[in-house]
C-alpha positions as CSV (number, residue, x, y, z in Angstrom):
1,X,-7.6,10.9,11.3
2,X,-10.0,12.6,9.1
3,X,-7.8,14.3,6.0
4,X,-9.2,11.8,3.6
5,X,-11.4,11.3,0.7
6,X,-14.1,8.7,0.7
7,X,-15.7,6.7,-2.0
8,X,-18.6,4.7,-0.7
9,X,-20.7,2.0,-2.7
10,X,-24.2,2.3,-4.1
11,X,-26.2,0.0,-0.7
12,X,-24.2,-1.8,1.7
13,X,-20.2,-1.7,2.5
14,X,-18.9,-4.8,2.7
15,X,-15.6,-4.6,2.3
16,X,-13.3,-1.7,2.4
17,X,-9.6,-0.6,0.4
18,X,-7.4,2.1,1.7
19,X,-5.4,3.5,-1.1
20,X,-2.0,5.4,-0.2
21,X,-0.1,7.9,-2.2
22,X,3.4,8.4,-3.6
23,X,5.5,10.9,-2.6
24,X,4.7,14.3,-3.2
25,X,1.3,13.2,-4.0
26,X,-2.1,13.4,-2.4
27,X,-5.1,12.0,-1.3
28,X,-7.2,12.9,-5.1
29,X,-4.1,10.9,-7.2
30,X,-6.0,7.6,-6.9
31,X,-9.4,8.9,-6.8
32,X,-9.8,8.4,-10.9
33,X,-8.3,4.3,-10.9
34,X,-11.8,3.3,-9.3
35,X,-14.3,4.1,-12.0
36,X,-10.8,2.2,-14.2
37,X,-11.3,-1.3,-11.8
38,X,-14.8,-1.5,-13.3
39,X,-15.8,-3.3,-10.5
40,X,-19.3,-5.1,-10.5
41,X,-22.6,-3.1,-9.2
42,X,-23.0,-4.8,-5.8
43,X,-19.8,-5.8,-4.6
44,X,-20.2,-3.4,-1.7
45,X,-16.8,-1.8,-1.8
46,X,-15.9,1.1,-0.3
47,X,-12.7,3.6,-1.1
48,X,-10.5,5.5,1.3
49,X,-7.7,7.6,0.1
50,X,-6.2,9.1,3.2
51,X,-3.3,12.5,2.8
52,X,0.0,11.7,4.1
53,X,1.4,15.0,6.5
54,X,3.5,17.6,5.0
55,X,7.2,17.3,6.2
56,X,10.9,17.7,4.8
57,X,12.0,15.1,2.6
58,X,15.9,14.7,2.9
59,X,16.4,13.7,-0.4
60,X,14.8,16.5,-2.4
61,X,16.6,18.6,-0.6
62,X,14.8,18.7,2.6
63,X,11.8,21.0,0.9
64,X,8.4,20.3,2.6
65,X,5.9,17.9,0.9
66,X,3.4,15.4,2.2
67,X,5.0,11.7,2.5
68,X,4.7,9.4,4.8
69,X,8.1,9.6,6.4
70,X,11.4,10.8,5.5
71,X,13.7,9.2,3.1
72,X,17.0,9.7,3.3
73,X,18.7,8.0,0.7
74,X,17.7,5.8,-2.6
75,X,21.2,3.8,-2.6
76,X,19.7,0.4,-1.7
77,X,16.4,-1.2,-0.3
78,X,15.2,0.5,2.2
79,X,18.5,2.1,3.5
80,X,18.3,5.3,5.5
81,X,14.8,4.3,6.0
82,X,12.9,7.2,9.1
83,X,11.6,4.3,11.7
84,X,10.5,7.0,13.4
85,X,8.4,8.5,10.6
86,X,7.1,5.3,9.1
87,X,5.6,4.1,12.6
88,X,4.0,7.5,13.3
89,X,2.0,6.8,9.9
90,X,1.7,3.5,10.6
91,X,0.0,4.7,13.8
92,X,-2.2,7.0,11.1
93,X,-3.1,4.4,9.0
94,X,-3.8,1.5,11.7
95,X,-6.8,4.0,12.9
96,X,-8.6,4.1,9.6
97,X,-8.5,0.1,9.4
98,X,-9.6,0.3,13.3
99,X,-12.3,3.1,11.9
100,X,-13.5,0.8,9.3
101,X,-14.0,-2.3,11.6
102,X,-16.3,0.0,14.6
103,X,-18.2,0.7,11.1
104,X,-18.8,-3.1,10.7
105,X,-16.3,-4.1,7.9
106,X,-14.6,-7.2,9.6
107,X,-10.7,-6.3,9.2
108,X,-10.2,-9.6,6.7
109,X,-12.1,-7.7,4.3
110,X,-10.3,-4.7,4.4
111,X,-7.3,-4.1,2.0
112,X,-4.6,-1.9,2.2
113,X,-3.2,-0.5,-1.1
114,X,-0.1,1.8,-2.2
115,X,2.0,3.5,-4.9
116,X,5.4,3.9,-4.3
117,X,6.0,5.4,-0.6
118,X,2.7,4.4,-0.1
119,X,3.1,0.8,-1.2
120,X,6.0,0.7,1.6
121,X,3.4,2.2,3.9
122,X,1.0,-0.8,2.8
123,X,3.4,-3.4,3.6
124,X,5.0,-2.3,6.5
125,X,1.3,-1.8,8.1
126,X,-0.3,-4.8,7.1
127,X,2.1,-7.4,7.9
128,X,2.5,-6.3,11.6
129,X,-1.1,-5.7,12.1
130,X,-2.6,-8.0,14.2
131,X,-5.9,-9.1,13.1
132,X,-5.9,-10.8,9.5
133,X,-6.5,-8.6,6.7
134,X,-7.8,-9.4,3.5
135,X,-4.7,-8.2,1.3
136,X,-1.6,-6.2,0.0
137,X,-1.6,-4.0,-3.3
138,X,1.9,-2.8,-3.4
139,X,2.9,-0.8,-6.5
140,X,6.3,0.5,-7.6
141,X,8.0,0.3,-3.8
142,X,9.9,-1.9,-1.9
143,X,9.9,-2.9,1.7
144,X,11.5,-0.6,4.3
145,X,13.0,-1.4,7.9
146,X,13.5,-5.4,6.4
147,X,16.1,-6.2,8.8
148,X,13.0,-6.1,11.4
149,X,10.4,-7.4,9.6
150,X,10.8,-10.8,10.4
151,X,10.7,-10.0,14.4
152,X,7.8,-7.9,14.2
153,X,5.5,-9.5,11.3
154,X,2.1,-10.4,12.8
155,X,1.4,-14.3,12.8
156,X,-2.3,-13.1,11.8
157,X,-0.9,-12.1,8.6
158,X,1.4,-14.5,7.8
159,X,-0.9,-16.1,4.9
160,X,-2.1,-12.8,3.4
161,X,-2.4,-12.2,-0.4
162,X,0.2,-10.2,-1.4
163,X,0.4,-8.1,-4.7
164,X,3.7,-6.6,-5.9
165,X,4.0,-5.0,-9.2
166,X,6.9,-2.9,-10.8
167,X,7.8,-0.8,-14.0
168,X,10.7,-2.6,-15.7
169,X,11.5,0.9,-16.7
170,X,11.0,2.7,-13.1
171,X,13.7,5.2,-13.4
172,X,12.5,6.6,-9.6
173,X,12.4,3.6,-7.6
174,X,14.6,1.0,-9.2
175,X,12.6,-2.6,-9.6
176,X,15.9,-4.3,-7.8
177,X,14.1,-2.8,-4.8
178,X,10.7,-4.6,-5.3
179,X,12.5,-7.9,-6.7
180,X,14.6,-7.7,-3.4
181,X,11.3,-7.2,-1.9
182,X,9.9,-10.2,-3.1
183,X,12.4,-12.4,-2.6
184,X,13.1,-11.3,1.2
185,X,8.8,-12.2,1.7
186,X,9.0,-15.6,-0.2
187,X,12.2,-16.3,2.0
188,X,9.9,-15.4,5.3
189,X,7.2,-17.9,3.6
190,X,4.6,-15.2,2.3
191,X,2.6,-16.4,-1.2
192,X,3.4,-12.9,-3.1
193,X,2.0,-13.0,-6.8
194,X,4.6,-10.9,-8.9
195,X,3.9,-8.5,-11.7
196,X,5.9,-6.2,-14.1
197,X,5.3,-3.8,-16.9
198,X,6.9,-2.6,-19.5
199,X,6.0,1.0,-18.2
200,X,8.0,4.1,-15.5
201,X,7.3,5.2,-12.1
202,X,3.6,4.8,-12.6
203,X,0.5,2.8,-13.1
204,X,-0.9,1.2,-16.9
205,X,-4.2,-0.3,-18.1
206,X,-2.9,-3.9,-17.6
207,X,-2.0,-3.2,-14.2
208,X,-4.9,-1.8,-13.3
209,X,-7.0,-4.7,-14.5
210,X,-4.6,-7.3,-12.9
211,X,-5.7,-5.3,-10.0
212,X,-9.2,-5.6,-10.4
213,X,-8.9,-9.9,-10.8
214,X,-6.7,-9.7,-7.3
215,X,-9.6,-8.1,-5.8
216,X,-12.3,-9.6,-6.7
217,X,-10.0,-13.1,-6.2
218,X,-10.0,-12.2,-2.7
219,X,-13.4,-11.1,-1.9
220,X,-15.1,-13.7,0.6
C-alpha cells in the first residue's frame, strides 16, 4: 500500500501512529492535528495517514466515496456491518504496521488511530493483530462485527491501551454506539480509558490534548 501521506520526525523514528479517516474523508483530514499534539522535539514519532479506496456506500445512497467498507445501516452498533469490506482494509492496514516494523519500529510502539469509520478500522485491526501493539485512539465510532470479536481478538493484545472518546452531541454516529462499545470491551476484560465532549461528529482542543497525554503515557 502506498496512497498515503507521511509525516516523519526531525532524527530518529522510534515509534510510529497510523491515523485513519472518516467517511468521505481522506488521507490530508488529519495531517493539521499533529503540529495541535505539540509533541516534544525528540520523541521520535513518526505519522502515517493512509486513503481508504473509493467504493459505494449503501447508505448515502450507494454514491462512490473512499471508506473503508460499506455501511449499510446506522440502526444499531455495528448492524449491517460489510465483513467483507472491513477485512479487505484490514488486510490494507495490517501491511503498513508490517511496513513499519521491516523499517525498525518494534510493533508495541506503533499505534493505530481513527475518526469515525476509521476508529472502527482501528479497533477491529488492532485487537486481532497478533503481535502487541502499543495502543488504540478511537474517536467518534463504535466497534463493528462484535458478535465475533471475542473469537477472534488476539491474546497479544488483550492488555492494550485503549482510548475511546465521543461527542455528547454526535448527531452522525450516535455515542450509544461508543458507550455500547465500551462496555462490550470492559466485559471482554480490556482497560479502555473513556472520554466525552460536549462537541458533534468531530474533534476539539481538549480532545486533542487528552490525546497527546495518552501518547506520551504510552511511549516506552
Amino acid at each position: 500500500m502506498n496512497d498515503f501521506i507521511e509525516l516523519n520526525p526531525q532524527g530518529e523514528t522510534k515509534y510510529s501512529v497510523i491515523w485513519l479517516h472518516g467517511l468521505g474523508a481522506d488521507a490530508t483530514d488529519f495531517v493539521p492535528l499533529v503540529p495541535q499534539l505539540d509533541l516534544p522535539e525528540g520523541s521520535g514519532i513518526k505519522f502515517i495517514f493512509p486513503n481508504a479506496p473509493t467504493q459505494p456506500v449503501t447508505i448515502n445512497g450507494g454514491i462512490e466515496m473512499t471508506a473503508w467498507y460499506d455501511i449499510l445501516s446506522l440502526d444499531r452498533m455495528g448492524a449491517g456491518s460489510d465483513r467483507k469490506g472491513i477485512e479487505k482494509s484490514q488486510a490494507l492496514i495490517t501491511s503498513l504496521i508490517e511496513r513499519e516494523i521491516e523499517a525498525g519500529v518494534e510493533p508495541e510502539k506503533i499505534f493505530l488511530a481513527g475518526f469515525s469509520q476509521g476508529c472502527v478500522m482501528a479497533l477491529h485491526t488492532a485487537l486481532r493483530y497478533p503481535k502487541k501493539l502499543a495502543g488504540i485512539i478511537g474517536l467518534s465510532g463504535y466497534i463493528a462485527l462484535s458478535e465475533s470479536l471475542e473469537t477472534e481478538a488476539h491474546k497479544n493484545n488483550k492488555d492494550i491501551p485503549i482510548f475511546l472518546a465521543h461527542g455528547t452531541r454526535d448527531d452522525i454516529v450516535n455515542i450509544s454506539f461508543a458507550e455500547d462499545s465500551k462496555k462490550l470491551l470492559e466485559s471482554l476484560g480490556y482497560k479502555v480509558q473513556w472520554h466525552t465532549y460536549p462537541m458533534g461528529h468531530e474533534v476539539c482542543l481538549p480532545e486533542i490534548k487528552d490525546i497527546k497525554e495518552f501518547i506520551l503515557n504510552n511511549l516506552e
